[in-house]
Biopython code that builds the backbone (N, CA, C, O; Angstrom):
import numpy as np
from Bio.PDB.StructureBuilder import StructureBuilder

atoms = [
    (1, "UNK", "N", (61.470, 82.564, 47.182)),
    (1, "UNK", "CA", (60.929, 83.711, 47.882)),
    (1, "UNK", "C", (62.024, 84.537, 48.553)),
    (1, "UNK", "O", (62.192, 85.718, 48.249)),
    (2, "UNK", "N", (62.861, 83.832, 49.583)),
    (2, "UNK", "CA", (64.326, 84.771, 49.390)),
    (2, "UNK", "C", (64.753, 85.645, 48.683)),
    (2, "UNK", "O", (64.696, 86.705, 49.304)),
    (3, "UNK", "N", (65.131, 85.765, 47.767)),
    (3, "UNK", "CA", (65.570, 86.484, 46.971)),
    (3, "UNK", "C", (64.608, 87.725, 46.628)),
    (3, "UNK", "O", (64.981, 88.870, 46.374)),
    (4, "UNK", "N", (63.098, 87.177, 46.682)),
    (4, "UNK", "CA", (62.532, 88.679, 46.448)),
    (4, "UNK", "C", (62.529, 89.389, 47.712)),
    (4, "UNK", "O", (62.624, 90.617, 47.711)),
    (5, "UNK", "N", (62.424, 88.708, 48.831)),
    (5, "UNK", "CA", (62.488, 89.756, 50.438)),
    (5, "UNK", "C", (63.641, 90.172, 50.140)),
    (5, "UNK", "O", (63.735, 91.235, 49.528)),
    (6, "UNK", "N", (64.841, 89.411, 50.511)),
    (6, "UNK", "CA", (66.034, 90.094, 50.573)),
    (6, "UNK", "C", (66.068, 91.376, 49.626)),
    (6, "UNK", "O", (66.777, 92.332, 49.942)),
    (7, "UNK", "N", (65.387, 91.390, 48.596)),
    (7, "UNK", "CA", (65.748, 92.126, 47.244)),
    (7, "UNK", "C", (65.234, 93.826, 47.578)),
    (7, "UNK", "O", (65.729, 94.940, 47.408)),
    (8, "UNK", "N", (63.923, 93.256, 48.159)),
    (8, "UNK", "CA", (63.001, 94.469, 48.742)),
    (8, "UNK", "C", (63.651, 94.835, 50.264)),
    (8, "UNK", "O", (63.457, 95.933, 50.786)),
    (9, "UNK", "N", (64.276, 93.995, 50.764)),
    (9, "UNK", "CA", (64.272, 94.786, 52.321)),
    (9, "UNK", "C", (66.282, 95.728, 52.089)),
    (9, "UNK", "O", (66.606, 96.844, 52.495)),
    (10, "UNK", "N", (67.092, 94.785, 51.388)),
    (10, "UNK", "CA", (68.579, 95.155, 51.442)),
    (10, "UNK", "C", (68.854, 96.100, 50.516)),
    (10, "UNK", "O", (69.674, 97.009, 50.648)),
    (11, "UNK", "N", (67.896, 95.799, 49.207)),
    (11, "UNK", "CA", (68.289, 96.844, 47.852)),
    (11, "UNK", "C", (67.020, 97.934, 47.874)),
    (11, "UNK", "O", (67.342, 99.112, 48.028)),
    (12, "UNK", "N", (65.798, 97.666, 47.750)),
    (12, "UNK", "CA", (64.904, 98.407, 47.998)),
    (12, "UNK", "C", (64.638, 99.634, 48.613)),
    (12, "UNK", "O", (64.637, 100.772, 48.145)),
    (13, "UNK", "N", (64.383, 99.162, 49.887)),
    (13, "UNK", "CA", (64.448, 99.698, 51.423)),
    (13, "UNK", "C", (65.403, 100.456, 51.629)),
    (13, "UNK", "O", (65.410, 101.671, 51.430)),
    (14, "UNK", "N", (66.581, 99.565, 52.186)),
    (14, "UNK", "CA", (67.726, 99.760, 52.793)),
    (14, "UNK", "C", (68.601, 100.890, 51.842)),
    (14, "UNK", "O", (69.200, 101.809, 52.401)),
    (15, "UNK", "N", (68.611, 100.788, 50.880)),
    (15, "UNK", "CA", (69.360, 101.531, 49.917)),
    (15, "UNK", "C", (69.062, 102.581, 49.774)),
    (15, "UNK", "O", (69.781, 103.534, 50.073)),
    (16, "UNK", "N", (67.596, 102.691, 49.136)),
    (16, "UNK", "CA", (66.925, 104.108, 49.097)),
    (16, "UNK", "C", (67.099, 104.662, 50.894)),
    (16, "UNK", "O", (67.199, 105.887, 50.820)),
    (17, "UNK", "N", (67.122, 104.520, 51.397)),
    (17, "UNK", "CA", (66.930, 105.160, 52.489)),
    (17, "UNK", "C", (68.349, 105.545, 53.074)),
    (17, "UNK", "O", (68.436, 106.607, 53.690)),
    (18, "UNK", "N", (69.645, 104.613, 52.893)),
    (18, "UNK", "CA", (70.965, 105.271, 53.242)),
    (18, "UNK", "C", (71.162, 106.349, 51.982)),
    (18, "UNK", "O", (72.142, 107.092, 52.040)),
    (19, "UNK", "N", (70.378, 106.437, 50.999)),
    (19, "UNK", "CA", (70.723, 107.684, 50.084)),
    (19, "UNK", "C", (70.691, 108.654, 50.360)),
    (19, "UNK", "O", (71.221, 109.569, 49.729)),
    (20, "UNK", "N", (69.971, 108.781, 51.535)),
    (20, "UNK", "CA", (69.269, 109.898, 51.732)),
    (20, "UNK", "C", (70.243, 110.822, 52.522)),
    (20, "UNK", "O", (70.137, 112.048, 52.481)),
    (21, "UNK", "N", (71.292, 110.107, 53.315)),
    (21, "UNK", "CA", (72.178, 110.592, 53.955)),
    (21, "UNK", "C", (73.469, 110.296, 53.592)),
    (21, "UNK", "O", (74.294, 110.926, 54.254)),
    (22, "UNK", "N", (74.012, 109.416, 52.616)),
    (22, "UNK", "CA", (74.682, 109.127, 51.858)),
    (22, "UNK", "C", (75.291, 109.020, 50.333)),
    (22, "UNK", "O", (74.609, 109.191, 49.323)),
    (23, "UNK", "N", (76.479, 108.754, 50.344)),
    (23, "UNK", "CA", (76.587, 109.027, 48.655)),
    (23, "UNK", "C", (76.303, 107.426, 48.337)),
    (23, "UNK", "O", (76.271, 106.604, 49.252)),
    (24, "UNK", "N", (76.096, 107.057, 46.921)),
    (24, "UNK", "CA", (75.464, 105.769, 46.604)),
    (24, "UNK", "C", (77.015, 104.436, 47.253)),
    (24, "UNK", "O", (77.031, 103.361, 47.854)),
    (25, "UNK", "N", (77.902, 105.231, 46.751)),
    (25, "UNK", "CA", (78.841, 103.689, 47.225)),
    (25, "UNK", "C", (78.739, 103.529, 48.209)),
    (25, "UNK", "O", (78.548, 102.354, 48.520)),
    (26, "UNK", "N", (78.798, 104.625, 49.408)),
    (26, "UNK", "CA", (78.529, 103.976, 50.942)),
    (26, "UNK", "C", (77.168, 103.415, 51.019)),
    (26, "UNK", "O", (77.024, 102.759, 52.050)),
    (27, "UNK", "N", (75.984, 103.463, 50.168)),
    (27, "UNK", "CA", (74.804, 103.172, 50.689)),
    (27, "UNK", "C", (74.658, 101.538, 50.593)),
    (27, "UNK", "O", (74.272, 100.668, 51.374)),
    (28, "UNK", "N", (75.215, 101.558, 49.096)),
    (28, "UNK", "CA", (75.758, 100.084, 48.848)),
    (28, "UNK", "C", (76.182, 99.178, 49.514)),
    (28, "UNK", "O", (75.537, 98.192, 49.872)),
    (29, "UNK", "N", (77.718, 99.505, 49.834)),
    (29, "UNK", "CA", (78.539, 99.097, 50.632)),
    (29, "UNK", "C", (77.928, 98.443, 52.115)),
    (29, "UNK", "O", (78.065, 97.289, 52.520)),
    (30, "UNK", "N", (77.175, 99.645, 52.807)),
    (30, "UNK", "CA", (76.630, 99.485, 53.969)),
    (30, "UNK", "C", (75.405, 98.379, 54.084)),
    (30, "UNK", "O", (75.133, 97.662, 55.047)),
    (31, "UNK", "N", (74.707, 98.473, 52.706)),
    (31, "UNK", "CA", (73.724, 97.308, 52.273)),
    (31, "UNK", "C", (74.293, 95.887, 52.081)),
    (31, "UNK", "O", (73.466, 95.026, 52.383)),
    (32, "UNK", "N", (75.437, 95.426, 51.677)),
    (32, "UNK", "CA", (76.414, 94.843, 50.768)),
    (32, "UNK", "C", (76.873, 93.893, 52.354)),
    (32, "UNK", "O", (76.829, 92.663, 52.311)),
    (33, "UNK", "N", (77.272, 94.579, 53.608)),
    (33, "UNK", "CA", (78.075, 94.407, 54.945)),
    (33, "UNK", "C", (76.613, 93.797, 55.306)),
    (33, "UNK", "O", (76.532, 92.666, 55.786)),
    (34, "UNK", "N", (75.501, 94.562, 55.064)),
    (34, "UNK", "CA", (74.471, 94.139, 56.477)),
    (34, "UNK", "C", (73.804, 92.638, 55.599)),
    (34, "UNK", "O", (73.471, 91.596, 56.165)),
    (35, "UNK", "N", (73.760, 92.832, 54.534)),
    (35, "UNK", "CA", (73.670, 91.388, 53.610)),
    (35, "UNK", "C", (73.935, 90.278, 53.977)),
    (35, "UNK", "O", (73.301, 89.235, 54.131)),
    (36, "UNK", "N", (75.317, 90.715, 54.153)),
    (36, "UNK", "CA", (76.292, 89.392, 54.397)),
    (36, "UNK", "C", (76.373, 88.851, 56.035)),
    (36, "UNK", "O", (76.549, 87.654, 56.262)),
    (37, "UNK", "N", (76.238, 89.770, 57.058)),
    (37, "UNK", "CA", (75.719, 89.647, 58.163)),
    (37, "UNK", "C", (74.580, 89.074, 58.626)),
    (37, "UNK", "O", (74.675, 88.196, 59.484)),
    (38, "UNK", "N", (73.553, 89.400, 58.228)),
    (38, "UNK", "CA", (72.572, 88.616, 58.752)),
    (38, "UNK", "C", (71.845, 86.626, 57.975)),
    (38, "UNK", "O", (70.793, 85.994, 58.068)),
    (39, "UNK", "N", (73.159, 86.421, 57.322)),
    (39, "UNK", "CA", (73.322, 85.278, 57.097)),
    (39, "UNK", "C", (73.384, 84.586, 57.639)),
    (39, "UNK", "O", (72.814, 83.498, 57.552)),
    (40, "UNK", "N", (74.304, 85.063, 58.621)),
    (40, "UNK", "CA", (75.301, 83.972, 60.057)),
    (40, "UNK", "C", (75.846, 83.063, 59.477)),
    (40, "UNK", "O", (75.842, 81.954, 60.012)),
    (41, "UNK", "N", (76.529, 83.269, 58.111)),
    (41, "UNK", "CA", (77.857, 82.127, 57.891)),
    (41, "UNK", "C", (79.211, 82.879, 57.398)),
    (41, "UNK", "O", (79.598, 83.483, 56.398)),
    (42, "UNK", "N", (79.741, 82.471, 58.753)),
    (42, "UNK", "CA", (81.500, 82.825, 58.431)),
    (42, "UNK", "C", (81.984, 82.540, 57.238)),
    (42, "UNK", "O", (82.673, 83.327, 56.590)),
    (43, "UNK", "N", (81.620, 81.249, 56.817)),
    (43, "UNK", "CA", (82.001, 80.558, 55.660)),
    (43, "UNK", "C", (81.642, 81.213, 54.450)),
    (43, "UNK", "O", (82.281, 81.002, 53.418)),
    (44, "UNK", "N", (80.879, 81.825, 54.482)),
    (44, "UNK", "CA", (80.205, 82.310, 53.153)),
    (44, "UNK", "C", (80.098, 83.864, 52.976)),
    (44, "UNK", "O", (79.746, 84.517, 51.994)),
    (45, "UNK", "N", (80.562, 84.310, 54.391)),
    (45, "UNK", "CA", (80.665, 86.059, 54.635)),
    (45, "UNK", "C", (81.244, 86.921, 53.015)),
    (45, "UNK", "O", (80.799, 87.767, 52.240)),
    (46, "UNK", "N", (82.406, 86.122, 53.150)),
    (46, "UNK", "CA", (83.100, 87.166, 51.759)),
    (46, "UNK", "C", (82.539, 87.171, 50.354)),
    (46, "UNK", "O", (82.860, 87.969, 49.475)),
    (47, "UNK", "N", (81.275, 85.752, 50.197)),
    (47, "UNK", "CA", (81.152, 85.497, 49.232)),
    (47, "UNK", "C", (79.734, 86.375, 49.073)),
    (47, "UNK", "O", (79.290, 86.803, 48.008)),
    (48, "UNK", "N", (79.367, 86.472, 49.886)),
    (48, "UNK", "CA", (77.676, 87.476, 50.496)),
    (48, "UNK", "C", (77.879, 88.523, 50.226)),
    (48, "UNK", "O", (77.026, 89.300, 49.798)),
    (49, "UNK", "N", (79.337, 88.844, 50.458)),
    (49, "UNK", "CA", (79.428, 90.431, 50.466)),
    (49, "UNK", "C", (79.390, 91.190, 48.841)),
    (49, "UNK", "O", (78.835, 92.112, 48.243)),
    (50, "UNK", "N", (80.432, 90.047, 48.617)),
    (50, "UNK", "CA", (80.308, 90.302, 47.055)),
    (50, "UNK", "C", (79.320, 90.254, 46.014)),
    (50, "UNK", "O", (79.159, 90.760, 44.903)),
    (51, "UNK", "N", (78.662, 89.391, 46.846)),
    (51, "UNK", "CA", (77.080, 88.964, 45.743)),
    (51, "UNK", "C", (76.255, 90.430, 46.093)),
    (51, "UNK", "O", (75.899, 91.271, 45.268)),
    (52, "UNK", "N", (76.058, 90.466, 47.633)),
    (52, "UNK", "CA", (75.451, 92.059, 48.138)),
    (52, "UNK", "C", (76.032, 93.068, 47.361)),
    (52, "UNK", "O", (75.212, 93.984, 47.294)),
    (53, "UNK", "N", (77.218, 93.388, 46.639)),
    (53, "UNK", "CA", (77.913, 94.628, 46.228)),
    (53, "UNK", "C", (77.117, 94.595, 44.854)),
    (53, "UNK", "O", (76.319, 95.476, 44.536)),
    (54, "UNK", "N", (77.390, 93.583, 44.138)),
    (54, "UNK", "CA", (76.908, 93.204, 42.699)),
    (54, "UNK", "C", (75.301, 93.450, 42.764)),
    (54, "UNK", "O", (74.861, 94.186, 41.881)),
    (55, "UNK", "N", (74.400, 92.941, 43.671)),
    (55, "UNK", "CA", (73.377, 93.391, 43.422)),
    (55, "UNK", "C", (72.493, 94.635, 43.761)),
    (55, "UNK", "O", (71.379, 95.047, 43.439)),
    (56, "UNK", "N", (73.732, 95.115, 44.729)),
    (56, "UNK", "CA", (73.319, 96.461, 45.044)),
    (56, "UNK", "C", (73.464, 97.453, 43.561)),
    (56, "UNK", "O", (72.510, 98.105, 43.135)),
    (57, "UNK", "N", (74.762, 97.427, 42.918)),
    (57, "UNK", "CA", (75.002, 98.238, 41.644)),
    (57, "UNK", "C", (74.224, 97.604, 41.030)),
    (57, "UNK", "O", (73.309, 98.426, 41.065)),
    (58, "UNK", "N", (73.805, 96.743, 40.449)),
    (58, "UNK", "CA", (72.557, 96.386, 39.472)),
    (58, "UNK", "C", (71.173, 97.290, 39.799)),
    (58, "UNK", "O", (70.387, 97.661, 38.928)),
    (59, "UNK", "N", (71.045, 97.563, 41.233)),
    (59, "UNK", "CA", (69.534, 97.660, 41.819)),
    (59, "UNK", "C", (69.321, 99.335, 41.559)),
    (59, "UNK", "O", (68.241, 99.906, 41.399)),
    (60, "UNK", "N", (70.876, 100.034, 41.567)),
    (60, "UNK", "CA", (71.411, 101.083, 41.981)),
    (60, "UNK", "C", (71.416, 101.823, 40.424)),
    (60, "UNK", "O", (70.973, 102.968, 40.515)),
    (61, "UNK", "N", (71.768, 101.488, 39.164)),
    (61, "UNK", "CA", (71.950, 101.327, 38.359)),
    (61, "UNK", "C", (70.661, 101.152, 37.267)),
    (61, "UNK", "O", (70.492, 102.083, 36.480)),
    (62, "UNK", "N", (70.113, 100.450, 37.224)),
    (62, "UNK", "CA", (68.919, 100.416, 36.782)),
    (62, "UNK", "C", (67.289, 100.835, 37.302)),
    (62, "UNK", "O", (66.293, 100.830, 36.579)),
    (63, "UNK", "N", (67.348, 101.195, 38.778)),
    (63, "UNK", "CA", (66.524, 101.546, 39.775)),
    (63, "UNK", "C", (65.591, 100.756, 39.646)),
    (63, "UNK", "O", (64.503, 101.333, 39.653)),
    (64, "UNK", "N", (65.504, 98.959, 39.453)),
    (64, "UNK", "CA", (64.494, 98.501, 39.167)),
    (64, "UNK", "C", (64.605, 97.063, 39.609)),
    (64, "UNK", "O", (65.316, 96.210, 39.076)),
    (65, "UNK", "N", (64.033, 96.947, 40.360)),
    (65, "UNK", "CA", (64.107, 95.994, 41.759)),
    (65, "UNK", "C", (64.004, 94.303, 41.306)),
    (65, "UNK", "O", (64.541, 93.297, 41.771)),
    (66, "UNK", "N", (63.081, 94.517, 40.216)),
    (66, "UNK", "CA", (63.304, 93.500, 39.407)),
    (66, "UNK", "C", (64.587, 92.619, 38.967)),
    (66, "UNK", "O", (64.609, 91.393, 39.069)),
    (67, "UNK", "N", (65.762, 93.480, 38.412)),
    (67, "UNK", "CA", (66.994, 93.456, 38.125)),
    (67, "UNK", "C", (67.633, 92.369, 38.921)),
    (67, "UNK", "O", (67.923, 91.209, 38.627)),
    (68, "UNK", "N", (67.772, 93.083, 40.034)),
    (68, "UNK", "CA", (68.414, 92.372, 41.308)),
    (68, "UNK", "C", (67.783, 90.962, 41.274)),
    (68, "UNK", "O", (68.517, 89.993, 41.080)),
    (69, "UNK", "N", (66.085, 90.762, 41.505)),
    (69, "UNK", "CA", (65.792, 90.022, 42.168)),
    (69, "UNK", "C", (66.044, 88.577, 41.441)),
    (69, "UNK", "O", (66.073, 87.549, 42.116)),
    (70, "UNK", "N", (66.238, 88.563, 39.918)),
    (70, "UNK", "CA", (66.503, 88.074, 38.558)),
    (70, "UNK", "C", (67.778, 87.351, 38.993)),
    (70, "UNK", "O", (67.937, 86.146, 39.188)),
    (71, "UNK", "N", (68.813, 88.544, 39.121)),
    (71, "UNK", "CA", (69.849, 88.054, 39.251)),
    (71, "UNK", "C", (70.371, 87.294, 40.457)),
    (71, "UNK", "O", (71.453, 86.718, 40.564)),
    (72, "UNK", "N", (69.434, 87.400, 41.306)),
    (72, "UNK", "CA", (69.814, 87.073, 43.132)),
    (72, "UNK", "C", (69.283, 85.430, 42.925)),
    (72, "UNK", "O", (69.897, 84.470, 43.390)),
    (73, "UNK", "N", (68.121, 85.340, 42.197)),
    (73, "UNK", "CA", (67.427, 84.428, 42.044)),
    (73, "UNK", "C", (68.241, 82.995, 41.618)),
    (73, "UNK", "O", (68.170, 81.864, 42.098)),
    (74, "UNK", "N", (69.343, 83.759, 40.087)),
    (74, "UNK", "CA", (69.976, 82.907, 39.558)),
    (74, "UNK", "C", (71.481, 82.657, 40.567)),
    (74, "UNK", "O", (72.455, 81.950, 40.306)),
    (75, "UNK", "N", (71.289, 83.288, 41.444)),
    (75, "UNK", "CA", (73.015, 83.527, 42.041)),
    (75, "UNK", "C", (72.621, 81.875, 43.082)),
    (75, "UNK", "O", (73.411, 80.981, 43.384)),
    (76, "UNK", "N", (71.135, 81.991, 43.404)),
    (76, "UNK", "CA", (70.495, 81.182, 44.815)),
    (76, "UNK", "C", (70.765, 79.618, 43.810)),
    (76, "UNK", "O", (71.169, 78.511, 44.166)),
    (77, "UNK", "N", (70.397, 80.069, 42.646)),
    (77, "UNK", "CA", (70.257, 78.833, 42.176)),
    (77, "UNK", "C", (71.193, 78.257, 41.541)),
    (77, "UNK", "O", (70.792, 77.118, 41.302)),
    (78, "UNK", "N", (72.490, 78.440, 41.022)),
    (78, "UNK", "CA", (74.084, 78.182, 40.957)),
    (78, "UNK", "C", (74.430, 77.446, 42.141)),
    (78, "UNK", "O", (75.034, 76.374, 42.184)),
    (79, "UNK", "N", (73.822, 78.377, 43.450)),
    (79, "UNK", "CA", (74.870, 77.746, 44.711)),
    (79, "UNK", "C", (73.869, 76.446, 44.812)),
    (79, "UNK", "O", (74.508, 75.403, 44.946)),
    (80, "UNK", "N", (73.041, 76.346, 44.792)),
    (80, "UNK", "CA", (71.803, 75.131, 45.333)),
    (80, "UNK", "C", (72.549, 74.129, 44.122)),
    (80, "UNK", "O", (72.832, 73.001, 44.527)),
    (81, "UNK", "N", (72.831, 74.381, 42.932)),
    (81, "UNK", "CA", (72.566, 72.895, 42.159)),
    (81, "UNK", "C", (74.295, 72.556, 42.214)),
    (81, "UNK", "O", (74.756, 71.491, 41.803)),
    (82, "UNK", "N", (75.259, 73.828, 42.884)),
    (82, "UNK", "CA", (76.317, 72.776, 42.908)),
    (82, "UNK", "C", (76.970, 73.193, 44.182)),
    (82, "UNK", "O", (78.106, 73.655, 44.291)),
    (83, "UNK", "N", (75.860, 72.908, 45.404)),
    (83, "UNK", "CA", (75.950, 72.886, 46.775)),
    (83, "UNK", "C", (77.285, 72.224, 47.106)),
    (83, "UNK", "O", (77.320, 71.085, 46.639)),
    (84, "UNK", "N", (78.335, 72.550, 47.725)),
    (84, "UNK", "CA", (79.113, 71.800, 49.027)),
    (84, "UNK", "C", (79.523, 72.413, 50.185)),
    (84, "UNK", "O", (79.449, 73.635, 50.310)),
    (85, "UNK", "N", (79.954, 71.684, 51.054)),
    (85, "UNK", "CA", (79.975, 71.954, 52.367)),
    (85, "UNK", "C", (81.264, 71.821, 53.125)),
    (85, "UNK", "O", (81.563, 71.132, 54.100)),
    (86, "UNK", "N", (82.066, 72.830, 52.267)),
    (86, "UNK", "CA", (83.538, 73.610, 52.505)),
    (86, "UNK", "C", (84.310, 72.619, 53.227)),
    (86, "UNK", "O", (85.337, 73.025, 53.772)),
    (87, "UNK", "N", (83.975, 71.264, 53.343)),
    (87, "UNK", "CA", (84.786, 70.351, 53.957)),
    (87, "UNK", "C", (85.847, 70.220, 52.882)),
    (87, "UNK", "O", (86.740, 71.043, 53.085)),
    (88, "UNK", "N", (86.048, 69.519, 51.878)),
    (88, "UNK", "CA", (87.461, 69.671, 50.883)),
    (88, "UNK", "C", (86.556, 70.093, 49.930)),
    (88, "UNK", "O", (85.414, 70.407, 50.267)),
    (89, "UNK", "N", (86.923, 70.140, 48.783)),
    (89, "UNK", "CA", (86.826, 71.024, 47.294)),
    (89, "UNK", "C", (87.877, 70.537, 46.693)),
    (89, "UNK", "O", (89.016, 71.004, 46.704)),
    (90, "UNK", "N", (87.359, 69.261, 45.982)),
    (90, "UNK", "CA", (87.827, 68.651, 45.304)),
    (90, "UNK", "C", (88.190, 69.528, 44.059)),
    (90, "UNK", "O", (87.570, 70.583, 44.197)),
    (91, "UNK", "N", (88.986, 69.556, 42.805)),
    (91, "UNK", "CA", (89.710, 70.359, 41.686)),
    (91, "UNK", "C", (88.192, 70.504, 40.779)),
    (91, "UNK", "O", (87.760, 71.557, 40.309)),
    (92, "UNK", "N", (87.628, 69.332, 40.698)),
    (92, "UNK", "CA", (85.864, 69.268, 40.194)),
    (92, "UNK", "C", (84.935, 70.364, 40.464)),
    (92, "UNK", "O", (84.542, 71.095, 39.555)),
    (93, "UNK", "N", (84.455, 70.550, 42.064)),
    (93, "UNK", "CA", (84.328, 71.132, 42.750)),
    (93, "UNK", "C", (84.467, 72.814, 42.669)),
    (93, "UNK", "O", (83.575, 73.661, 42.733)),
    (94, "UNK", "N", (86.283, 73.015, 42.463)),
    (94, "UNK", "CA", (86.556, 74.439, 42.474)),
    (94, "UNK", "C", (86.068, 74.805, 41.112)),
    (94, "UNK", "O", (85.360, 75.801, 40.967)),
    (95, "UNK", "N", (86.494, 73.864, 39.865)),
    (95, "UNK", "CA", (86.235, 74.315, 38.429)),
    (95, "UNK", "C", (84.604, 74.681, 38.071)),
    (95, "UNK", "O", (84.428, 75.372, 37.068)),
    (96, "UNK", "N", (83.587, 74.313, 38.729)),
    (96, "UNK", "CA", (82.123, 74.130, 38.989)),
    (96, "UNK", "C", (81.901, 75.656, 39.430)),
    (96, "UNK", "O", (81.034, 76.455, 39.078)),
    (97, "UNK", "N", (83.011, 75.796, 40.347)),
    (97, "UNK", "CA", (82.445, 77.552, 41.288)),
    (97, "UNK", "C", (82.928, 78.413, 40.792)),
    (97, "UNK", "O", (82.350, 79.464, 41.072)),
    (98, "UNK", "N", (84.158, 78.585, 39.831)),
    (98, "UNK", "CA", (85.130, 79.216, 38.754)),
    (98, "UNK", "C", (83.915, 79.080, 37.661)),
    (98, "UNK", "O", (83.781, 80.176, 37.118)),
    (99, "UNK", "N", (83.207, 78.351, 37.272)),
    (99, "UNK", "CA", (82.788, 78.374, 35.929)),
    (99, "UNK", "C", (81.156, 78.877, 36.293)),
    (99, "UNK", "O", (80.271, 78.925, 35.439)),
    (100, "UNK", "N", (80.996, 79.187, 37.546)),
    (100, "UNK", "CA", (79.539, 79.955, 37.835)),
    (100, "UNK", "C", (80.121, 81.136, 37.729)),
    (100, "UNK", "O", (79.812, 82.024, 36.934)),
    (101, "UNK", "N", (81.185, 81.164, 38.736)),
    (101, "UNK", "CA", (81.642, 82.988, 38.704)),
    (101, "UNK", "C", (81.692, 83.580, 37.365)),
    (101, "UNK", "O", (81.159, 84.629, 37.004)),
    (102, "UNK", "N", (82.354, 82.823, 36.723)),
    (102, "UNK", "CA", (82.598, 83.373, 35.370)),
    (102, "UNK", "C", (81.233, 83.717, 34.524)),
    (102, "UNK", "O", (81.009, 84.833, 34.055)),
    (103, "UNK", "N", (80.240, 82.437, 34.387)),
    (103, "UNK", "CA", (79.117, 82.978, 33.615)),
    (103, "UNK", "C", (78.039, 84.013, 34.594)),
    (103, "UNK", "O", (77.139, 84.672, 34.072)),
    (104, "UNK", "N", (78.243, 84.010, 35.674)),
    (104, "UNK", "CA", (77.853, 85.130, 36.217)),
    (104, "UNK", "C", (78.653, 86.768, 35.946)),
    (104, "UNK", "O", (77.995, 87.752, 35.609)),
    (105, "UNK", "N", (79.831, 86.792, 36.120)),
    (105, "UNK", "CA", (80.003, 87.896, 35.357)),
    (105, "UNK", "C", (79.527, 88.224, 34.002)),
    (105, "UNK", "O", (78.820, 89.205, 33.770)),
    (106, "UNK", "N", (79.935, 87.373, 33.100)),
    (106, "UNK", "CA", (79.682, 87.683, 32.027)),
    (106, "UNK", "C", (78.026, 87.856, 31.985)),
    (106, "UNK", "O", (77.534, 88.503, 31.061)),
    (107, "UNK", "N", (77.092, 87.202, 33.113)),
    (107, "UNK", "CA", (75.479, 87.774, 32.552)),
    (107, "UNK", "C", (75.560, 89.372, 33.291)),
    (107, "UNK", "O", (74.539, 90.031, 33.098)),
    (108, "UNK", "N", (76.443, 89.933, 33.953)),
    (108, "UNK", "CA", (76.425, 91.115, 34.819)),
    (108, "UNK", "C", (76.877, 92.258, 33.660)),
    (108, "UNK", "O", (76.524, 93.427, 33.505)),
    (109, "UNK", "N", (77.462, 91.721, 33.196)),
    (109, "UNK", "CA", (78.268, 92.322, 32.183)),
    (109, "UNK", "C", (77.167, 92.912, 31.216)),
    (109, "UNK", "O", (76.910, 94.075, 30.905)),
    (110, "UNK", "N", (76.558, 91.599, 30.818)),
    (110, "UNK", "CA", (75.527, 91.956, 29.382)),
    (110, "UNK", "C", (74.304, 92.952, 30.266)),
    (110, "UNK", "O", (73.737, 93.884, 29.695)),
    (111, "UNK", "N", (74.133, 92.733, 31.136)),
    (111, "UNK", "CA", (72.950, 93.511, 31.961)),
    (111, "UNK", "C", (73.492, 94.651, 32.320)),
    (111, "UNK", "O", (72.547, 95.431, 32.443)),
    (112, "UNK", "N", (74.734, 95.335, 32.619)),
    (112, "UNK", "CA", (74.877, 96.605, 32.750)),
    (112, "UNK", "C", (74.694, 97.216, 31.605)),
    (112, "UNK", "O", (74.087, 98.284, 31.522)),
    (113, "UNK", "N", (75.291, 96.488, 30.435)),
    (113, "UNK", "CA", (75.727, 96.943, 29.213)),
    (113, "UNK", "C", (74.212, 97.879, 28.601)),
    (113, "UNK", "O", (74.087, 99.057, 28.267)),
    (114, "UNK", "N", (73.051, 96.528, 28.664)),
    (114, "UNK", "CA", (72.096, 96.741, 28.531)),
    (114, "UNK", "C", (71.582, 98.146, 29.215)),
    (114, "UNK", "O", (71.193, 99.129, 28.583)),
    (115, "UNK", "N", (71.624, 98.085, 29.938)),
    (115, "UNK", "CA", (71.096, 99.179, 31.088)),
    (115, "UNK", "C", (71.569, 100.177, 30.708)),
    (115, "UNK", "O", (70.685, 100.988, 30.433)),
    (116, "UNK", "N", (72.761, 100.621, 30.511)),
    (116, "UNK", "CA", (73.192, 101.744, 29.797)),
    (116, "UNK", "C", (72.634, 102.164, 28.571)),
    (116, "UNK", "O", (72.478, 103.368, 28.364)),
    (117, "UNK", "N", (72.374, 101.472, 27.887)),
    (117, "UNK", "CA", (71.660, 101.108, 26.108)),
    (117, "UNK", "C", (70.301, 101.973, 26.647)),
    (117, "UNK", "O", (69.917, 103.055, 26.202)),
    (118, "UNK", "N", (69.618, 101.081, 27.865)),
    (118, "UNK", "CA", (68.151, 101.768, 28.167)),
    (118, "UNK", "C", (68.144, 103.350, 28.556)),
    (118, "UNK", "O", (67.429, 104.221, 28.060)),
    (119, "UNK", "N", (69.298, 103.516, 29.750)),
    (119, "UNK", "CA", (69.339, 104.803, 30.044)),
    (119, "UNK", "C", (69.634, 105.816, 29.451)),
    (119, "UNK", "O", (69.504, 106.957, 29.894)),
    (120, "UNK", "N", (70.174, 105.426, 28.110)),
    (120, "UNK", "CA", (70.271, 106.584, 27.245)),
    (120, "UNK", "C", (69.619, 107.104, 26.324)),
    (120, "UNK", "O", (70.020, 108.140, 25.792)),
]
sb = StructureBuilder()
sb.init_structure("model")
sb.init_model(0)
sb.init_chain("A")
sb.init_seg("    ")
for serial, (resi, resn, name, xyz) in enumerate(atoms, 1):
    if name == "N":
        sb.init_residue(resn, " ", resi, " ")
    sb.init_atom(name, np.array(xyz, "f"), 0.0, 1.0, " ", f" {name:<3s}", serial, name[0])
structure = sb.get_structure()
C-alpha cells in the first residue's frame, strides 16, 4: 500500500501542482528532496532521493501514475527481500545491491524506451 500513497501524494499531487509554478526538473527535484525527507532515515536519504528522482521522471514522462507505482512497488520489494542493516556489508551483500541497481536500471531503461514508442 506504500507505494501507491506515496505514488499519489509525491508524484501525483505534489508534482502536478509544483508545475504549476515551476519548470518540470524543479518540480521533480523538489518532489524527489521531500520524498526522501519524510522517511526519517539518514541512512537511506541519498538512496530515497534517487529512487524519488527516477520515479518522478517515469510519472513525469508517461503521465501515468500507474508507471511509478509498478516501479516503486518493485524498488520496495528488492530492498525487503535483500534487507540489511548498514551495520557491515559484507562483499555478498554489496554484489546483491549492485545487481538490484543494475536490473533496475535496465527495467527503467526498457520503460522509458517504451514510453517513447507510446508517445509517438
Amino acid at each position: 500500500m506504500a507505494p501507491i500513497f506515496e505514488e499519489i501524494v509525491f508524484r501525483k499531487q505534489l508534482i502536478e501542482v509544483l508545475l504549476i509554478r515551476t519548470k518540470p526538473f524543479c518540480a521533480i527535484l523538489i518532489s524527489s528532496l521531500l520524498f526522501a525527507f519524510v522517511h526519517l532515515s539518514i541512512n537511506d536519504c541519498v538512496a530515497l532521493f534517487f529512487w524519488g528522482l527516477i520515479f518522478g521522471i517515469v510519472y513525469y514522462k508517461s503521465k501515468a501514475i500507474e508507471n511509478s507505482v509498478l516501479l516503486h512497488s518493485f524498488s520496495n520489494l528488492s530492498t525487503y527481500i535483500t534487507e540489511h542493516k548498514y551495520i557491515e556489508v559484507s562483499r555478498f551483500e554489496l554484489l546483491k545491491h549492485l545487481l538490484i541497481i543494475f536490473i533496475s536500471v535496465v527495467i527503467i531503461v526498457v520503460i522509458l524506451k517504451n514510453l517513447k514508442r507510446v508517445n509517438t
